[in-house]
PDBQT receptor file of N, H, CA, C and O in Angstrom, charges set to zero:
ATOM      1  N   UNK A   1      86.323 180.291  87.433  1.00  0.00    +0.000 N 
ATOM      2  CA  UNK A   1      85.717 181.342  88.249  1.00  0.00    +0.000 C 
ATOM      3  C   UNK A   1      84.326 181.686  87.705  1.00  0.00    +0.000 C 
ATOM      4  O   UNK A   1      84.129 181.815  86.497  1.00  0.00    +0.000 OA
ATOM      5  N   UNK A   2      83.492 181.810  88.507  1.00  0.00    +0.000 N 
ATOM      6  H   UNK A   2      83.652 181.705  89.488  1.00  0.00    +0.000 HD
ATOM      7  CA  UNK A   2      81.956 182.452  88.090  1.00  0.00    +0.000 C 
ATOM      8  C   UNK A   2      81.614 183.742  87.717  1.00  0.00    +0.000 C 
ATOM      9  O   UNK A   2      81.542 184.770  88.390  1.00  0.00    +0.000 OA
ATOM     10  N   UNK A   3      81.340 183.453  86.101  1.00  0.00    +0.000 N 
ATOM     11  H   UNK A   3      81.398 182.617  85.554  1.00  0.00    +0.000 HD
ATOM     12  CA  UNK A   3      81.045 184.908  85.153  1.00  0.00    +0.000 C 
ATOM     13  C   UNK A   3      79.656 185.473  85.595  1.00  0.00    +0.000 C 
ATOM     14  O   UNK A   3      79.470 186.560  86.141  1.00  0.00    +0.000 OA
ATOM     15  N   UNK A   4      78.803 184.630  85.293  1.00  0.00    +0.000 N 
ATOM     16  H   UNK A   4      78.954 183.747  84.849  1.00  0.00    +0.000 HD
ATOM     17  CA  UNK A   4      77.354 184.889  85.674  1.00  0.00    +0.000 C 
ATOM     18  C   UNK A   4      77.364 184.578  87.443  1.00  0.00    +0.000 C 
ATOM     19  O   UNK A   4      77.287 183.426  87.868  1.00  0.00    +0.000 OA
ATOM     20  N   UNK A   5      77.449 185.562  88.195  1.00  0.00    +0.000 N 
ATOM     21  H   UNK A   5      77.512 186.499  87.849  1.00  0.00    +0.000 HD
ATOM     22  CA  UNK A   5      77.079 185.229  89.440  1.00  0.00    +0.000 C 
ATOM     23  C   UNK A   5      75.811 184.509  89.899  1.00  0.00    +0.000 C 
ATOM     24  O   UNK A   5      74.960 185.216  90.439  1.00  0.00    +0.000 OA
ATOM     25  N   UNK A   6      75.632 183.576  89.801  1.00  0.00    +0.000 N 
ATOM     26  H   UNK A   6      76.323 183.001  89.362  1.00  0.00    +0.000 HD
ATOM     27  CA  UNK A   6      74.112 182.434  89.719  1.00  0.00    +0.000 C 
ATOM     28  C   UNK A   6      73.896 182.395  90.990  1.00  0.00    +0.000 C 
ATOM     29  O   UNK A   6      72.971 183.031  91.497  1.00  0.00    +0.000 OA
ATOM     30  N   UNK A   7      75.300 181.111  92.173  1.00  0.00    +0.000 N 
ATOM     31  H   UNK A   7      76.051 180.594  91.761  1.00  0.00    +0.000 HD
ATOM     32  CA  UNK A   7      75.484 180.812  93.297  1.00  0.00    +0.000 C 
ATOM     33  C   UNK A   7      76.659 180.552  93.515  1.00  0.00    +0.000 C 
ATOM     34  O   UNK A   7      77.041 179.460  93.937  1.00  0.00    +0.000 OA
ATOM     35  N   UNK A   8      77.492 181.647  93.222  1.00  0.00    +0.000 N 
ATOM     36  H   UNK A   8      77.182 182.534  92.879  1.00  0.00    +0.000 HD
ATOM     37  CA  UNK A   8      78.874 182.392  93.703  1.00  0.00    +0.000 C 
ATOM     38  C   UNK A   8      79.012 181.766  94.878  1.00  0.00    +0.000 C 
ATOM     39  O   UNK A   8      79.591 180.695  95.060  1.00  0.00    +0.000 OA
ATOM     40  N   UNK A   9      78.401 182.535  95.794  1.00  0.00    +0.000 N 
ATOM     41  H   UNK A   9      77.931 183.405  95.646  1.00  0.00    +0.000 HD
ATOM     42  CA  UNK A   9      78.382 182.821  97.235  1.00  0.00    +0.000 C 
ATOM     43  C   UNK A   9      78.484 180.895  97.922  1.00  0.00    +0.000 C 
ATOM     44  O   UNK A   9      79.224 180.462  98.805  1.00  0.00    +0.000 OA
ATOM     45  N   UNK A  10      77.731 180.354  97.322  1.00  0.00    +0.000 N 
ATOM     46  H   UNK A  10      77.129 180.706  96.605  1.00  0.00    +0.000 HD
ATOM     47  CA  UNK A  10      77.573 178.893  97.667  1.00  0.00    +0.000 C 
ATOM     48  C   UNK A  10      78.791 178.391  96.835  1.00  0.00    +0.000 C 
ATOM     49  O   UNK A  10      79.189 177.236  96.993  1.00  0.00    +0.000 OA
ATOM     50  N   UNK A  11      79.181 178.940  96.262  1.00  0.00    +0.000 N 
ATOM     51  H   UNK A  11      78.858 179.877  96.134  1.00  0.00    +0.000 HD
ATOM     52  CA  UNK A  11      80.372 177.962  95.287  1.00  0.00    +0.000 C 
ATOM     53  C   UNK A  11      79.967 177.173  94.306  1.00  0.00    +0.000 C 
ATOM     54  O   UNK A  11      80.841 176.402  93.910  1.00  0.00    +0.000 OA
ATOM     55  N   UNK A  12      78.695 177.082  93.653  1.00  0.00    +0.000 N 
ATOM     56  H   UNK A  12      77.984 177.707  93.975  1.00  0.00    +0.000 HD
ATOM     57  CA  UNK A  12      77.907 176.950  92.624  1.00  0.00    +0.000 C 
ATOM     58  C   UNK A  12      77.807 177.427  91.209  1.00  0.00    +0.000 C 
ATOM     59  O   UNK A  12      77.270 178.531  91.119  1.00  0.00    +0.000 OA
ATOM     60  N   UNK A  13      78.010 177.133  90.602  1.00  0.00    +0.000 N 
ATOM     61  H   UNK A  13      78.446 176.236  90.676  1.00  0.00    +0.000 HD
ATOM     62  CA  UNK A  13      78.249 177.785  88.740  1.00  0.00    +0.000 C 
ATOM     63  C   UNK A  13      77.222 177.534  87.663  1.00  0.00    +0.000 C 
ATOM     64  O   UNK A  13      77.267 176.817  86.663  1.00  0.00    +0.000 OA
ATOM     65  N   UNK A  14      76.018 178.548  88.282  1.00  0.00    +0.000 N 
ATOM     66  H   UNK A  14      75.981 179.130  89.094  1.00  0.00    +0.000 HD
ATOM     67  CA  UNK A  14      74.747 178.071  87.664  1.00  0.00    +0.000 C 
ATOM     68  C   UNK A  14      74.595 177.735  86.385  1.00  0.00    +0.000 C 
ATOM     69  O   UNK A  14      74.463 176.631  85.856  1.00  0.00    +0.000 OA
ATOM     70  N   UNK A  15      74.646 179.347  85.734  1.00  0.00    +0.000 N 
ATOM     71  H   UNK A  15      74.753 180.243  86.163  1.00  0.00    +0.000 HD
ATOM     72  CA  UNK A  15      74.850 180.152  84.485  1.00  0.00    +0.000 C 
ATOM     73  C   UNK A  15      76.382 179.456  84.082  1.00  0.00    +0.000 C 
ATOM     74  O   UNK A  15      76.574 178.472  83.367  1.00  0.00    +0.000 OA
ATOM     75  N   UNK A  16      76.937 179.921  84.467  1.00  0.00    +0.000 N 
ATOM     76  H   UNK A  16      76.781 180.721  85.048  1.00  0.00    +0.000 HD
ATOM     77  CA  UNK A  16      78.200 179.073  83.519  1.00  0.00    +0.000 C 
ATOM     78  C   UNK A  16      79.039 177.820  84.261  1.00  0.00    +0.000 C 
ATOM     79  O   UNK A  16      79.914 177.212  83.644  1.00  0.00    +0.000 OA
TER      80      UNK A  16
């Protein structure tokens, strides 16, 4: 699951 919300929304896991 995405800690750092980076590209959440896109389903993307920038930051982590």
């Amino acid at each position: 699951f995405p800690i750092d919300d980076d590209d959440k929304i896109v389903g993307g896991y920038t930051n982590r």
